[in-house]
C-alpha positions in Angstrom: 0.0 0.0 0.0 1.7 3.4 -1.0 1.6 6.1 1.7 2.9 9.6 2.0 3.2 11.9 4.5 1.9 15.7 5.5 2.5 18.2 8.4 -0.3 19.0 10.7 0.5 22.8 10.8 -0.9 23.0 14.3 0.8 20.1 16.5 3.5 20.3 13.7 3.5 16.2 13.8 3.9 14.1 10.2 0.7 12.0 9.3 0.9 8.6 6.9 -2.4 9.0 4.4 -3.2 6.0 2.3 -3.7 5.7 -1.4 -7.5 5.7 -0.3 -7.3 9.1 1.8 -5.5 10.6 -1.4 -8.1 9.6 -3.3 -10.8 10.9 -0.6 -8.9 14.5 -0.7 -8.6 14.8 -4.4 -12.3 14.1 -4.8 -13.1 16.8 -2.3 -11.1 19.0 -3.9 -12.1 18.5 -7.3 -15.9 19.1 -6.4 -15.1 22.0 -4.5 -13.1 23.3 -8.1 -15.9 22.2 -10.1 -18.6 24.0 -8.4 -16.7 26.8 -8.4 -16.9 27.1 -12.4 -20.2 26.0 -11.8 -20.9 29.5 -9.4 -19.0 30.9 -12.3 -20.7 30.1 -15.0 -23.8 30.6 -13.1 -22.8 34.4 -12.5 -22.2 34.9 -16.1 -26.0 33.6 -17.3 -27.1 36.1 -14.1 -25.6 38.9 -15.7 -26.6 38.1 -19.7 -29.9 37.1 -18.4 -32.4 39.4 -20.3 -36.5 39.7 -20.1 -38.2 38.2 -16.8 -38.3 34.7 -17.0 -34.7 34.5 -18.1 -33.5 36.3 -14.8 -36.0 34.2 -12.9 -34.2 31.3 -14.2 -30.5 32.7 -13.8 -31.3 33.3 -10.3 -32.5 29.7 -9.7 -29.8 28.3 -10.9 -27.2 30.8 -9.2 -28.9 30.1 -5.7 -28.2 26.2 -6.5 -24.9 26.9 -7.3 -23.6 29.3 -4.7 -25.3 26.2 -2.4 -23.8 23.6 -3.7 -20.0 25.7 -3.6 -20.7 25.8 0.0 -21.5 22.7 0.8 -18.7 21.6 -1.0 -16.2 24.3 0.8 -17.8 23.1 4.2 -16.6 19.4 3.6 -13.3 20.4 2.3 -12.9 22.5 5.4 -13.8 19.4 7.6 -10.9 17.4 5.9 -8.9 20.5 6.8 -8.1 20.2 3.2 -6.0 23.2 1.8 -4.3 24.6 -1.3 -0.8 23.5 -0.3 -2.1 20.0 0.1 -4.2 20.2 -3.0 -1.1 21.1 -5.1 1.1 19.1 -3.6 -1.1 15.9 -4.2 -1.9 17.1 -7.6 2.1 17.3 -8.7 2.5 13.9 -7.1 -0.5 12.5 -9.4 1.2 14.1 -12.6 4.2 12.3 -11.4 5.9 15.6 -10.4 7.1 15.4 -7.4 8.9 12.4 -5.6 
C-alpha cells in the first residue's frame, strides 16, 4: 500500500495517508473546483440574463450553485483540506514530485 506523508501545521506532527485518503482528498477538492466554475458560470447567465423569465431562471440556478459551492467548501474545510495540500497531491499525481 503506497503512503505519503503531510504536516499537521498546528501540533507540527507528520501524518501517513493512504492511497485511499488521497483519493478521498482529491475528490473533495475536485468538487469543490468544479462547483466553483459552476458558481462561475452561473454568474455569467445572471448577468446576460435578459426579459423576466430569463433572470427568474438565472437566479435559480445561481442560488443552487452558490449552495452547492458551499457545501462543498464546508466538507473540504472538515478534511482541513487546503491549497498546499491540494497542489502538492496534484504534482504527485502528474508524477511531479517524488
Amino acid at each position: 500500500m503506497k503512503m505519503w506523508w503531510r504536516q499537521h501545521r498546528k501540533e507540527n506532527q507528520e501524518e501517513y495517508m493512504t492511497a485511499d485518503e488521497q483519493e478521498r482528498l482529491w475528490n473533495v477538492y475536485m468538487d469543490v473546483r468544479r462547483s466553483q466554475v459552476e458558481w462561475e458560470r452561473a454568474h455569467l447567465l445572471f448577468q446576460e440574463a435578459t426579459g423576466q423569465d430569463q433572470i427568474d431562471y438565472a437566479i435559480y440556478i445561481l442560488e443552487a450553485a452558490e449552495r452547492k459551492y458551499q457545501m462543498n467548501l464546508k466538507q473540504a474545510k472538515r478534511l482541513n483540506l487546503n491549497g498546499a495540500d491540494m497542489h502538492y497531491l496534484k504534482g504527485k499525481r502528474e508524477g511531479k514530485v517524488n
